[in-house]
RODO-2510 file (C-alpha; in nm, 4 decimals, decimal comma):
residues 200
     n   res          X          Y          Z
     1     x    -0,1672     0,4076     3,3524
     2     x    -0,0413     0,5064     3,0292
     3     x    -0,2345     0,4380     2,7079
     4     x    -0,1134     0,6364     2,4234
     5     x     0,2809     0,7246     2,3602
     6     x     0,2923     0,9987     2,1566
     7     x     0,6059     1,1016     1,9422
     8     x     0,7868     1,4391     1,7899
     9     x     0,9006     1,3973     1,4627
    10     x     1,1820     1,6285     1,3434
    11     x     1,5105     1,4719     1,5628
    12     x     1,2846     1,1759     1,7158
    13     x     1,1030     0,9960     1,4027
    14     x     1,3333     1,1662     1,1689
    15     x     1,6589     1,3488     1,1029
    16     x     1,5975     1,7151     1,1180
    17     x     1,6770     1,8844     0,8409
    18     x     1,6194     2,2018     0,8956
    19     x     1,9201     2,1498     1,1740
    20     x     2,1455     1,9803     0,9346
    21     x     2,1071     2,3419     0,6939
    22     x     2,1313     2,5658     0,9739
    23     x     2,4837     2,3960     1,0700
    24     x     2,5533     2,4068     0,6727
    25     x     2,5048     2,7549     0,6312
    26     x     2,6941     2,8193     0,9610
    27     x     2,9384     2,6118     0,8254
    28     x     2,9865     2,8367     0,5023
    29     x     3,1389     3,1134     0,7456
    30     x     2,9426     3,3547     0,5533
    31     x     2,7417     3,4704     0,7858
    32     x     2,7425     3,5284     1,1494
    33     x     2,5508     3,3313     1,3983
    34     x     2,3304     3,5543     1,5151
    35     x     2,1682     3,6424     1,1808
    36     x     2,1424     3,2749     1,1057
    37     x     1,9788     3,2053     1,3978
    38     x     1,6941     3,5053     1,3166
    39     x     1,6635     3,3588     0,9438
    40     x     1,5660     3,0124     1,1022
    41     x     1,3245     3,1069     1,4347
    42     x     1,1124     3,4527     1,4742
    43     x     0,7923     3,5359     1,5065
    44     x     0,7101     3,5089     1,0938
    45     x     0,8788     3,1428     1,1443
    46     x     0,6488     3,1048     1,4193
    47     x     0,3390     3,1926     1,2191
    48     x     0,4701     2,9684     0,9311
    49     x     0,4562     2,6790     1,1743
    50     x     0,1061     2,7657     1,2490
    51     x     0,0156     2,7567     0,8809
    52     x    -0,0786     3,0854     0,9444
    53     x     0,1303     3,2562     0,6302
    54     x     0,1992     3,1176     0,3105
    55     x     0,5501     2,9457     0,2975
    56     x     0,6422     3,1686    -0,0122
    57     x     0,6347     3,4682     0,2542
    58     x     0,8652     3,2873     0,5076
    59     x     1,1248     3,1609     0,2380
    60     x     1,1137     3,5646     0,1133
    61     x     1,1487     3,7236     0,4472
    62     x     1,4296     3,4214     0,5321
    63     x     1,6313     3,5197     0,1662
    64     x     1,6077     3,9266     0,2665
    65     x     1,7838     3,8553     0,5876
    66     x     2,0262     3,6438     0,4815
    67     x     2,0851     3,9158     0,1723
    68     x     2,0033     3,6316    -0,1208
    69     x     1,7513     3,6387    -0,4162
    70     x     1,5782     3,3410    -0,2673
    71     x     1,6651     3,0275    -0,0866
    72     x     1,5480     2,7154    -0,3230
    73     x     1,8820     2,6048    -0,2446
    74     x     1,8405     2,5818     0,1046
    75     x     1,4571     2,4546     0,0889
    76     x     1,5871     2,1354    -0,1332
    77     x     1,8367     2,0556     0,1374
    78     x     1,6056     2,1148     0,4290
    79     x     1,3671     1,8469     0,2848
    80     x     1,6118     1,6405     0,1075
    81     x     1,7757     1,5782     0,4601
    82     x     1,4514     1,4961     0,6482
    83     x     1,4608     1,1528     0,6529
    84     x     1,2428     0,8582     0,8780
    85     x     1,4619     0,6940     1,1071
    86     x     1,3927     0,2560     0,9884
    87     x     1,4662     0,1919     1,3954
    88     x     1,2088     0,4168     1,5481
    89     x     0,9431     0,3392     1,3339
    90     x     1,0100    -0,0224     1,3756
    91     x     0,9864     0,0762     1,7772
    92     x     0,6350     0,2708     1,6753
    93     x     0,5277    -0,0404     1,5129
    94     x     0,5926    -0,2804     1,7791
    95     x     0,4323    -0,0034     2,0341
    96     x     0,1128    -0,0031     1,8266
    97     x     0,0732    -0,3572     1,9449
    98     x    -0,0163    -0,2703     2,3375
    99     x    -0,0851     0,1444     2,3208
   100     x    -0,1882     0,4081     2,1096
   101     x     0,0156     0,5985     1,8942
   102     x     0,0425     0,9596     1,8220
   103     x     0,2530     1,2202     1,6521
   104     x     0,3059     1,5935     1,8021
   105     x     0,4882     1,8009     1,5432
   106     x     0,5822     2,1534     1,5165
   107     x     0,5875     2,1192     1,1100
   108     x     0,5792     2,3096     0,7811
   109     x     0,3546     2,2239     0,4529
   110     x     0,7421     2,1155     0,2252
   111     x     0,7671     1,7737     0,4494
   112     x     0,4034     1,6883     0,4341
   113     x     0,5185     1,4484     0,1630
   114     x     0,7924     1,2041     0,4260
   115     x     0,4892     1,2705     0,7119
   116     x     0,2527     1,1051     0,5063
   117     x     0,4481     0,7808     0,4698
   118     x     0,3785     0,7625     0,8324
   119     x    -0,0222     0,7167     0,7287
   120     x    -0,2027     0,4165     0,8596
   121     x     0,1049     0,3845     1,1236
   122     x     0,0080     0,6442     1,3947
   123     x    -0,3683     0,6450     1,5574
   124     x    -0,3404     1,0706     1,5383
   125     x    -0,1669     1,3344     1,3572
   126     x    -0,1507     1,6749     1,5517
   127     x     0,0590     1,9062     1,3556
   128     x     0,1294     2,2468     1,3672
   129     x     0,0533     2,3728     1,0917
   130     x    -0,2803     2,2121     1,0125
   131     x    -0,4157     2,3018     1,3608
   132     x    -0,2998     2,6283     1,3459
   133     x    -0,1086     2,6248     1,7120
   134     x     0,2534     2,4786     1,7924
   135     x     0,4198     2,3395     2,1084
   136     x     0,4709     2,4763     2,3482
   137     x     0,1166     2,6231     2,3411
   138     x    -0,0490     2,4155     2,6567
   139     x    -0,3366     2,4189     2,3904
   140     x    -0,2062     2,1841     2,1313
   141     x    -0,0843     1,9063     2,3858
   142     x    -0,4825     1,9070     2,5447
   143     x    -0,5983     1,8938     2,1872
   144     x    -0,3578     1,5839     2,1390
   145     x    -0,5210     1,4186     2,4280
   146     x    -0,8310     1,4833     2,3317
   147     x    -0,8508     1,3522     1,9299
   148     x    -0,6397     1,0497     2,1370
   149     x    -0,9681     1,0135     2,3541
   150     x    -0,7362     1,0002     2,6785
   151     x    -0,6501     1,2201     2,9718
   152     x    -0,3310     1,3792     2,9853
   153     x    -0,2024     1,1859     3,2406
   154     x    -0,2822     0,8334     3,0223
   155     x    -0,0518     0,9980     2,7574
   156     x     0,3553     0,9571     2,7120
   157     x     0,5308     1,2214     2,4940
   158     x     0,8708     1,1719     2,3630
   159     x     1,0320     1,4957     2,2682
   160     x     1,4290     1,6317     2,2030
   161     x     1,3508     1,9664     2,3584
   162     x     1,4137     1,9908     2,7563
   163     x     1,1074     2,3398     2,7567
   164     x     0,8939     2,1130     2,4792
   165     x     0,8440     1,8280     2,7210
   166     x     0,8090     2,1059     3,0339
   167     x     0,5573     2,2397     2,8871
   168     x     0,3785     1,8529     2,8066
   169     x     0,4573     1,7834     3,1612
   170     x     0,2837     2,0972     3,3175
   171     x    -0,0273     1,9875     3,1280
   172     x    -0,0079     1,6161     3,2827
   173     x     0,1534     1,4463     3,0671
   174     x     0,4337     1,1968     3,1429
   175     x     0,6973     1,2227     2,8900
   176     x     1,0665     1,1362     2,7796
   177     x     1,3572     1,3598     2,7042
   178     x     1,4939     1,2032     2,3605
   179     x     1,8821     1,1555     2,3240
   180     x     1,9345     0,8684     2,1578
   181     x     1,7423     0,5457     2,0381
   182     x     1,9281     0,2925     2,2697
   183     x     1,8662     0,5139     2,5472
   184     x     1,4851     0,5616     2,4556
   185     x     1,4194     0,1854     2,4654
   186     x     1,6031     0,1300     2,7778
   187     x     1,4035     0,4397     2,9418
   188     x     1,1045     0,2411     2,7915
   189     x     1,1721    -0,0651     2,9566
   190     x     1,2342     0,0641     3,2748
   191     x     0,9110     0,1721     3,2932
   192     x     0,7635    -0,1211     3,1955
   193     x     0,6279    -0,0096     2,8632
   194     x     0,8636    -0,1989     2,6168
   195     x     0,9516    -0,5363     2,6664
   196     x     1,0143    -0,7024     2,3087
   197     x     1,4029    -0,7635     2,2444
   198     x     1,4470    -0,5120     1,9368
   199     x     1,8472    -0,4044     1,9070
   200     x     1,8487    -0,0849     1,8099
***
């Protein structure tokens, strides 16, 4: 029986910015894909997630590969476009009535300020860089279960990554592939977990 339904953020709660200036930088034509993709996900990005270097050293590292002086630019768009989605958290809201709620986030220190106007909505915060592991370590979905006072299996996790919600599902968790918010609710109500007439 499922208790809790825990939530991603970036793409599920909230637009993603950091997508919207990797497709803006792509966009430029400056620069070719593959070096793009290295500047946004490697193993320092990794350990920046974790909260395990100072963002100063990722932004550096991300500016050198790119060949810039820095990337303020690019920071002030990334959290300038990382906005809450007024549907979902509407849906969280009328979830919190019957279930827990959590939030799983692989997520950086420059949008602590738009997570925190999520305080006093969600039961639990995991995130990434405050518990110094990120999905999908098998450790930080147990450790989501655990501040949620459940069992894996009493827990539903919504993600937008197919190997994300693997990874949630090899641990026993049920979960949701995100694609859309119509297509959430209805995948909701088919299993009997949202009932209330909400158009989204």
């Amino acid at each position: 029986m499922i208790k809790a339904i825990v939530f991603d953020f970036g793409d599920v709660l909230a637009d993603d910015g950091f997508k919207m200036a990797r497709e803006a930088i792509l966009d430029t034509r400056k620069y070719p894909q593959e070096l793009v993709d290295h500047a946004f996900e490697n193993n320092l990005w990794h350990d920046w997630d974790k909260g395990l270097v100072p963002s100063k050293e990722y932004w550096d590292e991300f500016a050198k590969i790119l060949g810039k002086r820095n990337m303020r630019k690019v920071k002030k768009f990334m959290v300038k476009n990382t906005k809450l989605r007024p549907r979902m958290i509407d849906l969280v809201k009328s979830l919190k009535a019957h279930y827990k709620v959590g939030l799983l986030s692989n997520t950086v220190p420059e949008l602590k300020k738009e997570v925190n106007k999520l305080n006093g909505l969600f039961d639990e915060f995991i995130l990434s860089y405050k518990v110094h592991m990120r999905k999908p370590d098998k450790e930080i979905y147990l450790l989501t279960a655990e501040k949620l006072d459940l069992k894996p299996e009493e827990c539903l996790f919504i993600d937008d990554r197919e190997y994300v919600l693997d990874a949630a599902l090899e641990c026993g968790f049920e979960g949701i592939l995100f694609k859309s918010e119509k297509g959430l609710t209805q995948e909701l109500k088919e299993r009997q977990l949202w009932n209330e007439l909400i158009n989204i």
